[in-house]
C-alpha positions in Angstrom: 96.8 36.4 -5.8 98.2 33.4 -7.0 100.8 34.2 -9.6 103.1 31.8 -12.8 101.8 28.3 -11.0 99.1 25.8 -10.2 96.4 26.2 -8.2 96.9 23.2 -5.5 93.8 21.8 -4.2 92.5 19.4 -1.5 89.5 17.9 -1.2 87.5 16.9 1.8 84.6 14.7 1.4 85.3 11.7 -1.2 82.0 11.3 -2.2 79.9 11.4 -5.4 80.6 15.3 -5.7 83.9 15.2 -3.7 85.4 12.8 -7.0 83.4 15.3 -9.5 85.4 17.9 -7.8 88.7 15.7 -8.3 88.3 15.0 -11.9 87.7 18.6 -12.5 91.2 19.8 -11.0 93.0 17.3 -12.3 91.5 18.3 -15.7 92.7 21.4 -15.1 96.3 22.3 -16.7 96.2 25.3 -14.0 95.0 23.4 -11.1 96.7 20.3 -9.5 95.0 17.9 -6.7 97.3 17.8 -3.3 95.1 15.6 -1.1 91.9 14.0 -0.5 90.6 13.6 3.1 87.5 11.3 3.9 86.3 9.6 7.3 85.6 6.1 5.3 88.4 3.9 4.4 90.1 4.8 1.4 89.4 1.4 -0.7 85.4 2.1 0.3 85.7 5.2 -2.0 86.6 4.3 -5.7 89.5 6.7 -5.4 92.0 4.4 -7.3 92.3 6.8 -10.1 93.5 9.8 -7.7 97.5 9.2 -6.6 97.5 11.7 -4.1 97.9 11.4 -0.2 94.6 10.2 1.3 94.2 11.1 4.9 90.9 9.9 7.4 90.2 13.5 9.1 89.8 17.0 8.4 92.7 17.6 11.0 95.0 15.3 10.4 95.0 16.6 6.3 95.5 20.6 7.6 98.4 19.9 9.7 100.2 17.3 7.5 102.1 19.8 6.3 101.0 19.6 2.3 101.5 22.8 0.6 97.9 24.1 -1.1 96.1 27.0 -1.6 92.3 25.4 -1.7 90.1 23.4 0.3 87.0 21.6 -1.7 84.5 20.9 1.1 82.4 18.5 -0.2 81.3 16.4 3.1 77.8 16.5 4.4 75.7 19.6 4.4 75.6 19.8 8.0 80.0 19.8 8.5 80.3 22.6 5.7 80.2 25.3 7.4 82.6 23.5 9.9 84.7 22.6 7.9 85.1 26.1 6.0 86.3 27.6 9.0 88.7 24.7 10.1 90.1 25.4 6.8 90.0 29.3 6.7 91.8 29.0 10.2 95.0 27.3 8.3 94.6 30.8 5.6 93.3 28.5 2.7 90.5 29.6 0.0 87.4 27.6 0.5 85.6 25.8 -2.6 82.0 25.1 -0.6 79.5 23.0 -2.2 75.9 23.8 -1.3 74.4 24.8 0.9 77.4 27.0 2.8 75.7 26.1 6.1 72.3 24.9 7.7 71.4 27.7 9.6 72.5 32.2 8.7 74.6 32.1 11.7 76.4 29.2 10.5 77.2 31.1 7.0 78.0 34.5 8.9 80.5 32.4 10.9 82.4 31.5 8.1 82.3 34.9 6.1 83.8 36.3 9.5 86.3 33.8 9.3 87.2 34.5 5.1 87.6 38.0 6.2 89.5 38.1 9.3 92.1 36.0 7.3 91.8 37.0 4.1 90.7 34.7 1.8 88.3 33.6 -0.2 85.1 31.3 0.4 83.4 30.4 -3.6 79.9 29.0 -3.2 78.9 26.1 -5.9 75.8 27.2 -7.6 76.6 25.3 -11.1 73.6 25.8 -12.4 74.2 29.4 -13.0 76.9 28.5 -15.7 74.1 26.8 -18.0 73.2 28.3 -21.1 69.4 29.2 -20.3 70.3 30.4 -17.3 73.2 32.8 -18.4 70.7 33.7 -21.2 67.7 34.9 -18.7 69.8 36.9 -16.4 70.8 38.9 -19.5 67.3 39.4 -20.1 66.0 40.5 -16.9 69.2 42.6 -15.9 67.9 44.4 -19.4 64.5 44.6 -18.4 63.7 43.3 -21.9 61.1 41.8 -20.0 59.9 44.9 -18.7 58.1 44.6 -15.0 58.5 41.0 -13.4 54.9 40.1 -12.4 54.8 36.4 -11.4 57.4 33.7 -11.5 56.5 29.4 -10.3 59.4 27.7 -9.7 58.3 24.1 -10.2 61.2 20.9 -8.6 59.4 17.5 -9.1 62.5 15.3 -8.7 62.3 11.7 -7.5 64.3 10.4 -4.1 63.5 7.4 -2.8 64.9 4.1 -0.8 68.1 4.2 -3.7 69.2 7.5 -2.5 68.2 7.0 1.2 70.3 4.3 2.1 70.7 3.3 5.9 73.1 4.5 7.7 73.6 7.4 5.5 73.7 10.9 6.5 71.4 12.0 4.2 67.7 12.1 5.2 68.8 13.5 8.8 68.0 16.6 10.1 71.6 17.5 11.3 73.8 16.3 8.6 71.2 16.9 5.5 69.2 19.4 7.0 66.4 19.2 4.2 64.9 18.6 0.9 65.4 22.6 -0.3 68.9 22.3 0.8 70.0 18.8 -0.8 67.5 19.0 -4.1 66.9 22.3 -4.3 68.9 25.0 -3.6 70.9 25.5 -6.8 67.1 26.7 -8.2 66.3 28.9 -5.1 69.8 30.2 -5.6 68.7 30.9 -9.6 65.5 32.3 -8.8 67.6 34.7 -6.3 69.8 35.9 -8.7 67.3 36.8 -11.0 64.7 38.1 -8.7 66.4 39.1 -5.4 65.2 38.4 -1.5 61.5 37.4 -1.2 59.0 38.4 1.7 55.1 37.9 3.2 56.5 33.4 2.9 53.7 31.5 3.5 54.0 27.4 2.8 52.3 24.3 3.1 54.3 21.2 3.6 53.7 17.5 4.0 56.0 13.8 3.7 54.0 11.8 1.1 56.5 8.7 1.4 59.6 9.4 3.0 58.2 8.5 6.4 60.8 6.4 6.5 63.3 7.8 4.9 64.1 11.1 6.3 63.4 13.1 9.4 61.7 16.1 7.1 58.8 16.9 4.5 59.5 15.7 1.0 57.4 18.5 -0.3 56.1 21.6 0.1 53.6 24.7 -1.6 55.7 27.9 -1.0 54.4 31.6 -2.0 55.7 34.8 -1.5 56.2 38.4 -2.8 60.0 39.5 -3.8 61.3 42.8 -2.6 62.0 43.8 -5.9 58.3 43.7 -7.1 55.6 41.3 -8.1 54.8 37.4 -6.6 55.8 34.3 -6.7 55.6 30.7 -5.9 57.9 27.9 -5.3 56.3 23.9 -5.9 58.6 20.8 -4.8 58.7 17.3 -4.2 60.7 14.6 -3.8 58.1 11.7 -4.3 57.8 12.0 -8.1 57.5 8.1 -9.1 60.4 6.6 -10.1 62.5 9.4 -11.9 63.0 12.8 -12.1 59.9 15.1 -13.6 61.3 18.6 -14.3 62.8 21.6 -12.7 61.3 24.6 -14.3 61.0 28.5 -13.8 58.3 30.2 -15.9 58.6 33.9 -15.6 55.2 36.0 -16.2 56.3 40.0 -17.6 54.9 43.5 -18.3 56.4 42.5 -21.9 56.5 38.8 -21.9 56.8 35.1 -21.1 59.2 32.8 -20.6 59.4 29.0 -19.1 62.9 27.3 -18.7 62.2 23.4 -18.3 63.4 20.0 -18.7 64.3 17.8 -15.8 67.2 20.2 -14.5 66.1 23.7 -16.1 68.3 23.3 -19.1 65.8 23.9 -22.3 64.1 27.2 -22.9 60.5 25.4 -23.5 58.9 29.2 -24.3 59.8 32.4 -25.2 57.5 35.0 -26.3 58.6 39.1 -25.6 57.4 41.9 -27.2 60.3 42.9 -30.4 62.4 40.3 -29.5 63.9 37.5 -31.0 65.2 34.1 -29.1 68.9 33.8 -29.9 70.1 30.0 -30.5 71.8 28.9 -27.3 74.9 26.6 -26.7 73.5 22.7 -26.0 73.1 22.6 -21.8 75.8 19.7 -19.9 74.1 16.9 -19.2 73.0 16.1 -15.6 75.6 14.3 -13.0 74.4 10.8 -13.2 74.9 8.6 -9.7 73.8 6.0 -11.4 69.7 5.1 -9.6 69.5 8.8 -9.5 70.4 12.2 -11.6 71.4 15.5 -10.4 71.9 18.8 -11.6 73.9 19.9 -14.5 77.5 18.9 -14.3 79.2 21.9 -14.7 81.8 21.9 -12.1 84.7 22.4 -14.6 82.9 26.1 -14.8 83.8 26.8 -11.1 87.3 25.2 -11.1 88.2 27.0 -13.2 86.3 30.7 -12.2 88.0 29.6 -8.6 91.4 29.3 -10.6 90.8 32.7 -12.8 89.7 34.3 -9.3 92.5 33.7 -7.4 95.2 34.7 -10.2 93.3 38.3 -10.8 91.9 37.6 -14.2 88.1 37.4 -12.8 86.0 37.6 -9.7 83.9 34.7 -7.9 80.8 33.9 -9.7 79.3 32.8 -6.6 80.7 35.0 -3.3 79.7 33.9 0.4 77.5 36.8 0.4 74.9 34.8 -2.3 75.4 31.7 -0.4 74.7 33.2 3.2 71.5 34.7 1.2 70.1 31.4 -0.2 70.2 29.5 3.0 68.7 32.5 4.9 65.9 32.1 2.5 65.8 28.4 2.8 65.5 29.1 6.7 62.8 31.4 6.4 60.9 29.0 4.6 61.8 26.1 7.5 60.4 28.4 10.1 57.0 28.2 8.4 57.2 24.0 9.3 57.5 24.1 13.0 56.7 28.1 13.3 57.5 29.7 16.8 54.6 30.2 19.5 
């Protein structure tokens, strides 16, 4: 437990999300920013509004002797899991952006890692922290919607040849790994903290104009049953025209209906339950905005600072490994159904 200071972070990855992460901490009057680590040149990066030692590898950051307590891992989805454990080797707390890891073993890996050393590994799932969907888990762990009977989760976002840039690691298989890990997992991790684990996957996929693009489908029909009782479906694509459609849940009950819609699943678009009356909720952030493209709420200052009221004994982790390992073993299960196994 970290006791009468700051919280000292690094960061590694000095992208898009690695500077949300950065602007968060040093937002923070608890937290304060020790280093930034990226494999591009630093004047590539926009950093000129971080004055804090920049190094060019993961190695040469850990072993510069910097005192801090955190590692940020924000580089590609396919070095997270790593990078945890490089970090988790030198007994620092992991902040891990999704998804943990590309594969279960990856993710088990690094829990091993958190435990054998003792510390902690927080998974980013930000969309948890916004108001519809702090507002539903109330429900359901209530059962004010009695029985869950059907839930669609619809994600009709729009990535094309302004995201997928050449030369990028995103669109390949071992750095980005996929559309449900890159778009998508911050709603497959909702739906799973709602619902629990799912079972009986079946899925159709197909790549309707990323061809090009990225070595993977760009959308895919997924159903399923959950362990806990009652069906549902998962609907996503990445070749919406132009802009983003909507990310939506609509959840069918033995007492009720509700949808959660908008483009990011911030606005409660129906609520009709048996004896119960919609509370006015707090106005959701608004999306991170990368300028040709928008991505889900921006509501990193929520896990700074749950990672910061963790570590000093005043909370627990909003998101533990445990639900990370969990949403990419779900996100796996749904892969094998691609290329299934003769």
């Amino acid at each position: 437990m970290i006791v009468g200071e700051k919280v000292k972070f690094a960061i590694i990855g000095a992208g898009h999300i690695g500077k949300r992460h950065a602007e968060m901490v040093l937002r923070n009057e608890d937290a304060e920013l020790i280093a930034i680590c990226d494999i591009k040149k630093k004047e590539e990066l926009g950093l000129e509004n971080f004055d804090v030692p920049y190094f060019d590898s993961v190695e040469a950051m850990l072993d510069s002797g910097l005192v801090f307590d955190v590692v940020n891992i924000c580089s590609p989805n396919g070095l997270h899991a790593k990078h945890s454990v490089q970090a988790l080797e030198q007994r620092k707390h992991i902040v891990c952006e999704k998804p943990m890891g590309l594969t279960k073993a990856e993710c088990e890996q690094v829990i091993y890692t958190s435990l054998r050393v003792s510390r902690q590994v927080f998974c980013v799932m930000q969309n948890r922290y916004s108001p519809p969907s702090a507002w539903i888990k109330d429900v359901i762990e209530r059962g004010i919607m009695g029985k869950i009977f059907m839930v669609q989760l619809n994600c009709y976002w729009n990535r094309d040849e302004r995201y997928y840039k050449a030369g990028s690691w995103k669109g390949s298989s071992d750095l980005d790994g996929g559309t449900l890990f890159t778009q998508f997992s911050h709603f497959i991790d909702i739906m799973f903290w709602l619902f629990g684990d799912i079972k009986e996957i079946q899925g159709k996929f197909d790549d309707f104009t990323h061809q090009n693009l990225t070595a993977f489908e760009d959308s895919g029909f997924v159903n399923f049953r959950f362990v806990n009782g009652g069906m549902g479906s998962l609907n996503y694509s990445t070749a919406v025209w132009d802009k983003n459609l909507e990310s939506s849940i609509t959840i069918i009950g033995e007492k009720g209906s509700v949808k959660i819609g908008g483009q990011y699943m911030n606005e409660v678009e129906y609520c009709h339950i048996d004896g119960y009356t919609m509370p006015t909720l707090d106005e959701a952030s608004p999306a991170n905005d990368y300028g040709s493209y928008k991505g889900s709420a921006a509501n990193h200052h929520f896990v700074i600072q749950n990672v910061i009221d963790t570590l000093k004994g005043r909370t627990s982790a909003t998101t533990n490994a445990l639900e990370g390992l969990k949403v990419v073993e779900i996100i796996e299960r749904i892969y094998e159904l691609r290329n299934p196994k003769i």
